[in-house]
py3Dmol code that shows the C-alpha trace and the ligand (Angstrom):
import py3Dmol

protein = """\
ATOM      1  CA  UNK A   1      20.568  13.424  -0.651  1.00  0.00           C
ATOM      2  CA  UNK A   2      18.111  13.607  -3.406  1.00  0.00           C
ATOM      3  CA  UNK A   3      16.533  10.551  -4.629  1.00  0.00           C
ATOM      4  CA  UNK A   4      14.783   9.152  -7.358  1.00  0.00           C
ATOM      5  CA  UNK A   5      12.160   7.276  -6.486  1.00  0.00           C
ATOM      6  CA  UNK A   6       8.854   6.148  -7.929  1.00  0.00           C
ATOM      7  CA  UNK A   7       5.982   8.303  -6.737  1.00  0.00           C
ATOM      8  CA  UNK A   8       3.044   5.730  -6.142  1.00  0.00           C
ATOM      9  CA  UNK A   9      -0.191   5.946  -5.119  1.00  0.00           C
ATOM     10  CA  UNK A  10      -1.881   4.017  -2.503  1.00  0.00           C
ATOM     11  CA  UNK A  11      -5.230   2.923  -3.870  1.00  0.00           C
ATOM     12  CA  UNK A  12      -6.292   1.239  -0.507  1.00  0.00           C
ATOM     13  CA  UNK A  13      -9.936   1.768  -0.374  1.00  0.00           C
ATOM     14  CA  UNK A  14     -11.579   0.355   2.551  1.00  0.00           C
ATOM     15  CA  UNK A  15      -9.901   2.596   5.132  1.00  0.00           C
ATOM     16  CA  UNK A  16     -12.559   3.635   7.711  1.00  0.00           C
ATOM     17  CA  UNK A  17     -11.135   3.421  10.804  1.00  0.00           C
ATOM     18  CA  UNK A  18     -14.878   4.409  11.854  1.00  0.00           C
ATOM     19  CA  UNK A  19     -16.484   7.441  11.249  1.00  0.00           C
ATOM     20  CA  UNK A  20     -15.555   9.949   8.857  1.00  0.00           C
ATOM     21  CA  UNK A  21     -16.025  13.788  10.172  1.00  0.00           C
ATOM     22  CA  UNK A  22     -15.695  16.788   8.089  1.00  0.00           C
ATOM     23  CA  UNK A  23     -14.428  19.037  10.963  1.00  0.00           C
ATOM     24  CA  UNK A  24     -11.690  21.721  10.337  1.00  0.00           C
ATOM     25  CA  UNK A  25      -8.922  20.699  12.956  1.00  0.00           C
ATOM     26  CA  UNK A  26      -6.653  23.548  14.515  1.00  0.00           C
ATOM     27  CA  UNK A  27      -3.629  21.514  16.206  1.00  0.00           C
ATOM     28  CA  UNK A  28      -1.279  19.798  14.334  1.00  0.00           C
ATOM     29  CA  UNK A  29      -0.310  16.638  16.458  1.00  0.00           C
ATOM     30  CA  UNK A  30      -0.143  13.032  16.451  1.00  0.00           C
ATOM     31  CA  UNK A  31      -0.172  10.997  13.258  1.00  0.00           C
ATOM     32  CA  UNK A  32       0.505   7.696  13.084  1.00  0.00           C
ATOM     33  CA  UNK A  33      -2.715   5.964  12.774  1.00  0.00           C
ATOM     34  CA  UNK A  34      -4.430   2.893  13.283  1.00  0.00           C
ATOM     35  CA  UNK A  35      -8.073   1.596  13.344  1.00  0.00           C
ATOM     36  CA  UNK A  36      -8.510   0.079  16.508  1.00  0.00           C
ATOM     37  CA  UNK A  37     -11.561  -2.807  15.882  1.00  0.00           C
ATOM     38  CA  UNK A  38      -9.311  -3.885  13.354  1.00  0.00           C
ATOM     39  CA  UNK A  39      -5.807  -5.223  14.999  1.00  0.00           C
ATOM     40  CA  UNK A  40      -5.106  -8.771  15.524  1.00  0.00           C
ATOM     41  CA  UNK A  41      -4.114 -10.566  18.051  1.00  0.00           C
ATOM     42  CA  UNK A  42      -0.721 -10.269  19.417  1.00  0.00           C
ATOM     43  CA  UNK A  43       1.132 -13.636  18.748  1.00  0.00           C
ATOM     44  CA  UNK A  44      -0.734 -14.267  15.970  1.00  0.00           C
ATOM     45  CA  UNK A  45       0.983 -16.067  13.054  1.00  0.00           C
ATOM     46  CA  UNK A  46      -0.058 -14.463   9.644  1.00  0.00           C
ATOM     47  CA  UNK A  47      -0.473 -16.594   6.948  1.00  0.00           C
ATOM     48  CA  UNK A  48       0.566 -15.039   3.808  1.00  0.00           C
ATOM     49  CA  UNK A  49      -0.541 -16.830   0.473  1.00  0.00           C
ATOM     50  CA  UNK A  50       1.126 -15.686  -2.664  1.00  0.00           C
ATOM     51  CA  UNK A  51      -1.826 -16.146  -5.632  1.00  0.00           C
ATOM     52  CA  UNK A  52       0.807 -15.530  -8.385  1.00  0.00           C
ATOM     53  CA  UNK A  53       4.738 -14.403  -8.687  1.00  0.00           C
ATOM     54  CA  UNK A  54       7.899 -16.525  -8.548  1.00  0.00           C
ATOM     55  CA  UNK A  55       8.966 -18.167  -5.440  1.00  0.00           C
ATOM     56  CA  UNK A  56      11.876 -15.252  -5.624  1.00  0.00           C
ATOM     57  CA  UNK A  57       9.286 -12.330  -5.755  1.00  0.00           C
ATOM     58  CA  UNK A  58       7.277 -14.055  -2.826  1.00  0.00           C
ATOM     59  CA  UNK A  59      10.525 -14.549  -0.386  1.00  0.00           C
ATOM     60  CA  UNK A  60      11.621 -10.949  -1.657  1.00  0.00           C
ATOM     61  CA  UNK A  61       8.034  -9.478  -0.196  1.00  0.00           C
ATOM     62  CA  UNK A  62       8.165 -11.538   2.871  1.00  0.00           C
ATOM     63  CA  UNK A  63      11.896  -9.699   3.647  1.00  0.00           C
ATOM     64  CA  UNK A  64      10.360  -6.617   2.809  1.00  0.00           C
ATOM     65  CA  UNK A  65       7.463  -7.180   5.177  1.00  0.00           C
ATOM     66  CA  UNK A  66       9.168  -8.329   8.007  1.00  0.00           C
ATOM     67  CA  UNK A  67      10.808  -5.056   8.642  1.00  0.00           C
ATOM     68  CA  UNK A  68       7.412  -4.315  10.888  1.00  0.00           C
ATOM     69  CA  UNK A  69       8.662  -7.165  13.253  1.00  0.00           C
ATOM     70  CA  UNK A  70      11.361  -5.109  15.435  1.00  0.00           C
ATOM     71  CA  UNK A  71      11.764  -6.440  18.803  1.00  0.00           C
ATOM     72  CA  UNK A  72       8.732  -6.699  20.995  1.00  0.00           C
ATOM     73  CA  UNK A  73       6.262  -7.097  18.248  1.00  0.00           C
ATOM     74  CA  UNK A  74       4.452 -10.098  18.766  1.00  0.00           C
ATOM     75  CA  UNK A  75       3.271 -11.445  15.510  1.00  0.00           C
ATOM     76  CA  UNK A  76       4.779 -13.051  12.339  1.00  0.00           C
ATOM     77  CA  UNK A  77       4.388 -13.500   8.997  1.00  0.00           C
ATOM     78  CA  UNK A  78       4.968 -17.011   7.893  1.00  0.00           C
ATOM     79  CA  UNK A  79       3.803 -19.222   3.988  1.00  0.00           C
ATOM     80  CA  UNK A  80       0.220 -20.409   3.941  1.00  0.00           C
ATOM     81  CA  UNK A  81       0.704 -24.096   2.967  1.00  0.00           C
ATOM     82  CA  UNK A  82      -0.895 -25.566   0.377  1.00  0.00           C
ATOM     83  CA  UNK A  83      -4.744 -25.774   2.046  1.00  0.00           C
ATOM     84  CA  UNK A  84      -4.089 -23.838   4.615  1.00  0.00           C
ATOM     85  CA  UNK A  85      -6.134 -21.107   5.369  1.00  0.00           C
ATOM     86  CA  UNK A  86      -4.070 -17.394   5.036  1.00  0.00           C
ATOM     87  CA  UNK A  87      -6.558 -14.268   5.719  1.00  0.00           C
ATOM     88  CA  UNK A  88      -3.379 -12.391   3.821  1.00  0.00           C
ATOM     89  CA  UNK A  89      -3.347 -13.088  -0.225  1.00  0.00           C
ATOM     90  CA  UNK A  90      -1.255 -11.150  -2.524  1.00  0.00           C
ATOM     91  CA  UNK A  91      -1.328 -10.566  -5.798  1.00  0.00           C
ATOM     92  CA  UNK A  92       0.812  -8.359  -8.519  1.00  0.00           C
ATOM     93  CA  UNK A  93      -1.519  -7.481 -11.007  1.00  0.00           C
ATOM     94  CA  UNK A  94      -0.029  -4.215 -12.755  1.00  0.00           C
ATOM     95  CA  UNK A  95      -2.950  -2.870 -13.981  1.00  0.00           C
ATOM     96  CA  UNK A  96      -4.253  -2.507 -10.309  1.00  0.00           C
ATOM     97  CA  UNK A  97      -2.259  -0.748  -8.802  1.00  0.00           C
ATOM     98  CA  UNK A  98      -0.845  -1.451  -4.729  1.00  0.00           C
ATOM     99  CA  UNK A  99      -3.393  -1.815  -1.709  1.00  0.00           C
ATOM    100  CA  UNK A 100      -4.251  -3.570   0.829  1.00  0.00           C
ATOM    101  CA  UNK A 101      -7.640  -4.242   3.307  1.00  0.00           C
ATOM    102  CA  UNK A 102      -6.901  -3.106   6.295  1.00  0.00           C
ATOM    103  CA  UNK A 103      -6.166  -5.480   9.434  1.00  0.00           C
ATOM    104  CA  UNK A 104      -8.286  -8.039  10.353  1.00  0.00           C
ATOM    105  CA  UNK A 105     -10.948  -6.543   7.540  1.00  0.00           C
ATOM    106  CA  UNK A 106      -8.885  -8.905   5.509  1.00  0.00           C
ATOM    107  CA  UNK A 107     -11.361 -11.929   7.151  1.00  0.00           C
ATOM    108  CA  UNK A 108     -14.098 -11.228   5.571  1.00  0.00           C
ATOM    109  CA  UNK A 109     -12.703 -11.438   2.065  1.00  0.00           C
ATOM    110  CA  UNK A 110     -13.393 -14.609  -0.283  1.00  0.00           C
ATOM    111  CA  UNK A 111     -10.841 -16.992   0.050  1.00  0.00           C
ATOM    112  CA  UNK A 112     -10.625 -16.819  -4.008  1.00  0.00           C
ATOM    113  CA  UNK A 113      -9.646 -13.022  -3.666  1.00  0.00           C
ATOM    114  CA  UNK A 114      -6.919 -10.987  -3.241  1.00  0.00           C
ATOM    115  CA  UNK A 115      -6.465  -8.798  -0.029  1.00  0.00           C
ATOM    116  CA  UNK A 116      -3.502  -6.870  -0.995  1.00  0.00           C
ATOM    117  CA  UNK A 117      -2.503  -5.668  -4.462  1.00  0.00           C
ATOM    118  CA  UNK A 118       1.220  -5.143  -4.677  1.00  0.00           C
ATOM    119  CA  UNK A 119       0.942  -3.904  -8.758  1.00  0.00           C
ATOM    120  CA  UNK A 120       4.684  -2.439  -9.229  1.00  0.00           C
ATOM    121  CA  UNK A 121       6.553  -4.730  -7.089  1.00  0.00           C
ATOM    122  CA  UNK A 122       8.329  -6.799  -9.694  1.00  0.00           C
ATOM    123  CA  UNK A 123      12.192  -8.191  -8.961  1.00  0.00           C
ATOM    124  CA  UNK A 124      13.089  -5.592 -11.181  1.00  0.00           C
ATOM    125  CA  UNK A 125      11.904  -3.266  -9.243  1.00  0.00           C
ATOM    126  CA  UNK A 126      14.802  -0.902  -7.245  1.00  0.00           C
ATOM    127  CA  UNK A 127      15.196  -1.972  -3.781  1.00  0.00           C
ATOM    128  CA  UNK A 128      13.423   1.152  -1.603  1.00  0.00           C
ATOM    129  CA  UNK A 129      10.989   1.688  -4.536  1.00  0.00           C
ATOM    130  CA  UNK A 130       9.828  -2.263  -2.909  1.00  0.00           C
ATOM    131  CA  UNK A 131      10.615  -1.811   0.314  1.00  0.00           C
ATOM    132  CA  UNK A 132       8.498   1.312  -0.029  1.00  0.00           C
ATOM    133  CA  UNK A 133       4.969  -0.420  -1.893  1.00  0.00           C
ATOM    134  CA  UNK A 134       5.535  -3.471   0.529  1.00  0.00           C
ATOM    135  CA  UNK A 135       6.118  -2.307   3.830  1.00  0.00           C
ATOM    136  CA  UNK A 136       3.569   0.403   3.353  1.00  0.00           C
ATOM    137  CA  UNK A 137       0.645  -2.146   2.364  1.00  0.00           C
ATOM    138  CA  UNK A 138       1.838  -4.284   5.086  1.00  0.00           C
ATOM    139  CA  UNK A 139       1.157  -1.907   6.841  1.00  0.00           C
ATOM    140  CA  UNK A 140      -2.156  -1.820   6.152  1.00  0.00           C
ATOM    141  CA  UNK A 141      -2.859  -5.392   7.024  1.00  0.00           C
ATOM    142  CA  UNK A 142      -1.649  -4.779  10.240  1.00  0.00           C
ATOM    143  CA  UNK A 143      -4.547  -2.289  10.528  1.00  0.00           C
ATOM    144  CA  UNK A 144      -2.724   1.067  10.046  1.00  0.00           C
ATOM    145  CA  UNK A 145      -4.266   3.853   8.579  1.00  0.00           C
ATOM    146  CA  UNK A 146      -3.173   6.656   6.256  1.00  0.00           C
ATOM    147  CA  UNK A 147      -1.221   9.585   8.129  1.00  0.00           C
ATOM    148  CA  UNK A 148      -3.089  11.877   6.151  1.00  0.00           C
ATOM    149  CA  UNK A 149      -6.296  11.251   7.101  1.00  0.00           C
ATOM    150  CA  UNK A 150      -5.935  11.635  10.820  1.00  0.00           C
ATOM    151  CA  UNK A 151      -8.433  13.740  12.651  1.00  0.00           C
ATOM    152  CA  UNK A 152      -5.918  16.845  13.193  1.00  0.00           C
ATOM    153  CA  UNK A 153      -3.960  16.503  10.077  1.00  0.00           C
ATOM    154  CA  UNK A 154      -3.237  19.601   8.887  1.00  0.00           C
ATOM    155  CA  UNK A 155      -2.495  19.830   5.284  1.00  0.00           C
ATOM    156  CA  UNK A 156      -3.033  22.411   2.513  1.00  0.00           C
ATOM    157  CA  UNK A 157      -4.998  20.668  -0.401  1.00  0.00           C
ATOM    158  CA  UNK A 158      -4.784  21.876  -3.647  1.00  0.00           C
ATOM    159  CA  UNK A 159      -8.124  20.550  -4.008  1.00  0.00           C
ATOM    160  CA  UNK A 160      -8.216  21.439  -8.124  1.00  0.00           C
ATOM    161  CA  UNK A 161      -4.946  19.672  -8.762  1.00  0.00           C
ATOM    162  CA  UNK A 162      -5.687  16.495  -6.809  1.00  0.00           C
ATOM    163  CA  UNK A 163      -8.620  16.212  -8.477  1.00  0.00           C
ATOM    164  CA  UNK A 164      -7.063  16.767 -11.979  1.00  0.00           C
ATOM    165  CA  UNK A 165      -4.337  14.531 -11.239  1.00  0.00           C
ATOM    166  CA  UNK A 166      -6.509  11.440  -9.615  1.00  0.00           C
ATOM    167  CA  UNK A 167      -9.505  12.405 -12.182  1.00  0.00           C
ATOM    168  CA  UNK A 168      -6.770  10.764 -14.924  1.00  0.00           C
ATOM    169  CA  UNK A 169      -5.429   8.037 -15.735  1.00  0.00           C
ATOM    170  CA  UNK A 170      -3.820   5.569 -13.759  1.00  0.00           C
ATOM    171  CA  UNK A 171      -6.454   6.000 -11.284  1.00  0.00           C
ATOM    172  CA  UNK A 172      -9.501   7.428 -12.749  1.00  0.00           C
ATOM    173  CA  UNK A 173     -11.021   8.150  -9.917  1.00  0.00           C
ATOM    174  CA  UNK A 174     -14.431   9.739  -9.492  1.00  0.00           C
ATOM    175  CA  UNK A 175     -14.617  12.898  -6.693  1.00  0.00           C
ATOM    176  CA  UNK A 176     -16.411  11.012  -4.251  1.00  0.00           C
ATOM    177  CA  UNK A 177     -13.490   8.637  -4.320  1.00  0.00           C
ATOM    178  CA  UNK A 178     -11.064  11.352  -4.371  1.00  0.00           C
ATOM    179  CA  UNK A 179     -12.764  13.050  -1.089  1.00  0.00           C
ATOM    180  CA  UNK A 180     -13.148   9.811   0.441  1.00  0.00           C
ATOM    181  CA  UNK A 181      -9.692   8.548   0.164  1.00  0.00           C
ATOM    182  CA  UNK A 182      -7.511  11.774   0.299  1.00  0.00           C
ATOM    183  CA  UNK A 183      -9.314  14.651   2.196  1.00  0.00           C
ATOM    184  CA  UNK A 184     -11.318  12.519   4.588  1.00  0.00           C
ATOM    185  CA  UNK A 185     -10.509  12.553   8.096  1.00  0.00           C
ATOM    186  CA  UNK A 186     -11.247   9.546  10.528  1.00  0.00           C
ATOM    187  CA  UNK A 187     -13.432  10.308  14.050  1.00  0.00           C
ATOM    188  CA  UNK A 188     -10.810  10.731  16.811  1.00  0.00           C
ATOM    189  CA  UNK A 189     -12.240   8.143  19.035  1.00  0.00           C
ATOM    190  CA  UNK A 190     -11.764   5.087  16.362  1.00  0.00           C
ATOM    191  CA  UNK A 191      -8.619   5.171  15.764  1.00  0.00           C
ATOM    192  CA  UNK A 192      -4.899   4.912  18.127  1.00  0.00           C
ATOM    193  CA  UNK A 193      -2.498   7.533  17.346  1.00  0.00           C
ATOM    194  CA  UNK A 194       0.752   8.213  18.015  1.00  0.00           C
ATOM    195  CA  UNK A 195       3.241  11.922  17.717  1.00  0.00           C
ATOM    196  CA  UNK A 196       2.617  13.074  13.986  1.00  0.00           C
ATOM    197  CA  UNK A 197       6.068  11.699  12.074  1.00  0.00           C
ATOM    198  CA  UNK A 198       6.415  12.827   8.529  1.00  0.00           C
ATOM    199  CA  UNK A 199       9.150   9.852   7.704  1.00  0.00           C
ATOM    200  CA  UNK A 200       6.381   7.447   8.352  1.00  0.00           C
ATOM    201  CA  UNK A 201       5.939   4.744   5.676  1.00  0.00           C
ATOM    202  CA  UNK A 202       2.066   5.096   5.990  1.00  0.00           C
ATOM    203  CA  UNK A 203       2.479   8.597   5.012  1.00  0.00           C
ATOM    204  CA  UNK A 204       0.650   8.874   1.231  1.00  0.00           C
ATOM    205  CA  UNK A 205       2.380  10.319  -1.473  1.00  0.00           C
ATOM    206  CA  UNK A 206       1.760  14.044  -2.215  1.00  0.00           C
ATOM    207  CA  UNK A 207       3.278  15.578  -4.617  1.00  0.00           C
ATOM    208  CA  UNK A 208       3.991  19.384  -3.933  1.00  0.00           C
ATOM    209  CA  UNK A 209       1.663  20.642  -6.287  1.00  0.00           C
ATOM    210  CA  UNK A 210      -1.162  18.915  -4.279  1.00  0.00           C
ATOM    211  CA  UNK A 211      -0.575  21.598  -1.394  1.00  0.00           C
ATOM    212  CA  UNK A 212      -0.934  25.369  -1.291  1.00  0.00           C
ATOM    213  CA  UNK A 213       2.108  25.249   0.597  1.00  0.00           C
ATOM    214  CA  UNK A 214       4.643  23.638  -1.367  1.00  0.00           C
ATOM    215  CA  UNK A 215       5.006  20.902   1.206  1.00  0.00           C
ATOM    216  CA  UNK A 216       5.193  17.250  -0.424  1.00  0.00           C
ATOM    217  CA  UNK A 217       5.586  13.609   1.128  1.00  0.00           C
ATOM    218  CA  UNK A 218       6.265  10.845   0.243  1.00  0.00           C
ATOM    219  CA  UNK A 219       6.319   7.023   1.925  1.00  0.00           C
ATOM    220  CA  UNK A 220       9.649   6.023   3.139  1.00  0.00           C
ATOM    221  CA  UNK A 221      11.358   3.158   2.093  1.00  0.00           C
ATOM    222  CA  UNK A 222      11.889   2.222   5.377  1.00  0.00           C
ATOM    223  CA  UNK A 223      10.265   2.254   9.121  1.00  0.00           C
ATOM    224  CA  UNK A 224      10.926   5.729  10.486  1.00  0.00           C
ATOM    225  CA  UNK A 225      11.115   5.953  14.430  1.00  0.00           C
ATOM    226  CA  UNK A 226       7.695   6.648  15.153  1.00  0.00           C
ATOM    227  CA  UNK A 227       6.791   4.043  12.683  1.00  0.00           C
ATOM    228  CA  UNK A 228       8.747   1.615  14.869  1.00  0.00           C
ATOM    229  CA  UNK A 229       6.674   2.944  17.951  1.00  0.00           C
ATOM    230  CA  UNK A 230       3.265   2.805  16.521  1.00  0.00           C
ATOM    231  CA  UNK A 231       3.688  -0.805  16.044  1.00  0.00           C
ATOM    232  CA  UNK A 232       5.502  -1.403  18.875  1.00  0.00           C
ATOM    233  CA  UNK A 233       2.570   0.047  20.950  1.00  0.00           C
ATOM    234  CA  UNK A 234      -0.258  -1.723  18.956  1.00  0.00           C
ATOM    235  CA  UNK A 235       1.653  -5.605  19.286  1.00  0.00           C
ATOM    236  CA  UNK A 236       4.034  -6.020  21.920  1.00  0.00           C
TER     237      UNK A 236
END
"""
ligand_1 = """\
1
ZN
Zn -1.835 3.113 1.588
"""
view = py3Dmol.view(width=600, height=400)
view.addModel(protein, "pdb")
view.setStyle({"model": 0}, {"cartoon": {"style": "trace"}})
view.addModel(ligand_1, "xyz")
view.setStyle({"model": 1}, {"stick": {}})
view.zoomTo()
view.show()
């Protein structure tokens, strides 16, 4: 059953699904997560514009992707032509890491830019290793959120090691980043939930030594059940 896999981090930043709260929640329930002013439209055609890569490496991310369109979902993902406008652009810079804006955030960013990073996704790259990177930061521009940072998430930080691990390199990041991205928790009332689902693909990878507990996660490689109704109930 074991697997190797590559253990990425997410370095989505812009992830308020609203307001931030400090509180200490006591019930662990419902996870899956998404920010609710930022959805779009059901039966909205995505245009996805590929700013670099092979014509291979583009097709292989939109198969990736379009394992978020199970029956009922009504949306698609479909080429930006040339000149046509695509509020999803994706590049595969390796030195940036993977993220992605969140939902319909991805409007407001300069057509010259990038709104989703997809840094190890090469066609070299092992087959749930992509599927894993892509359909997570898909996920993302479809407006979901990071399990982890639900309102009544309930996991043991390690505080010292995340820090010492994120402090470094690849990700150098400062603490305010650190708190703001992993030990944050979203306001309740922003964001739609569904039952807490720990083989979610928006789940972020922690390592075990990043919880008192020994408990570790990682993304899945593929949509897990609840995954399938979170979307489900957000687009069809
Ligand atoms: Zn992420």
């Amino acid at each position: 059953m074991s697997e190797e896999r590559r253990q990425w981090v997410c370095a989505t930043l812009d992830v308020e699904g609203g307001e931030r709260v400090a509180g200490s929640p006591t019930r662990p329930v419902s996870m899956g997560m998404a920010a609710k002013k930022k959805l779009w439209k059901p039966d909205s055609i995505l245009r996805v514009r590929f700013l670099e890569g092979s014509p291979a490496l583009h097709e292989r991310v939109l198969q990736a992707a379009s394992a978020w369109l199970v029956d009922g979902v009504r949306l698609r993902f479909a080429p930006a032509q040339r000149g046509e406008p695509a509020p999803i652009r994706i590049a595969f810079d390796p030195g940036r890491g993977s993220w992605s804006y969140i939902g319909t955030d991805c409007r407001g960013i300069h057509p010259s830019q990038p709104t989703m990073n997809l840094g190890w996704a090469t066609l070299a790259t092992p087959e749930h290793d992509f599927q894993s990177v892509v359909i997570h930061e898909f996920g993302h521009a479809l407006g979901l959120l990071h399990e982890h940072n639900h309102p009544e998430a309930l996991i043991q930080w390690n505080r010292a090691a995340v820090y010492a691990d994120l402090e470094g390199p690849p990700n150098n990041w400062d603490r305010e980043k650190i708190d703001h991205n992993v030990f944050a928790r979203f306001d309740a009332s922003t964001v739609v939930t569904t039952d807490f689902d720990k083989a979610s693909v928006m789940i972020y990878t922690i390592p075990s030594n990043w919880t008192l507990d020994g408990k570790s996660f990682m993304p899945s490689w593929k949509l897990s059940e609840g995954d399938v109704e979170t979307i489900r109930k957000l687009y069809s």
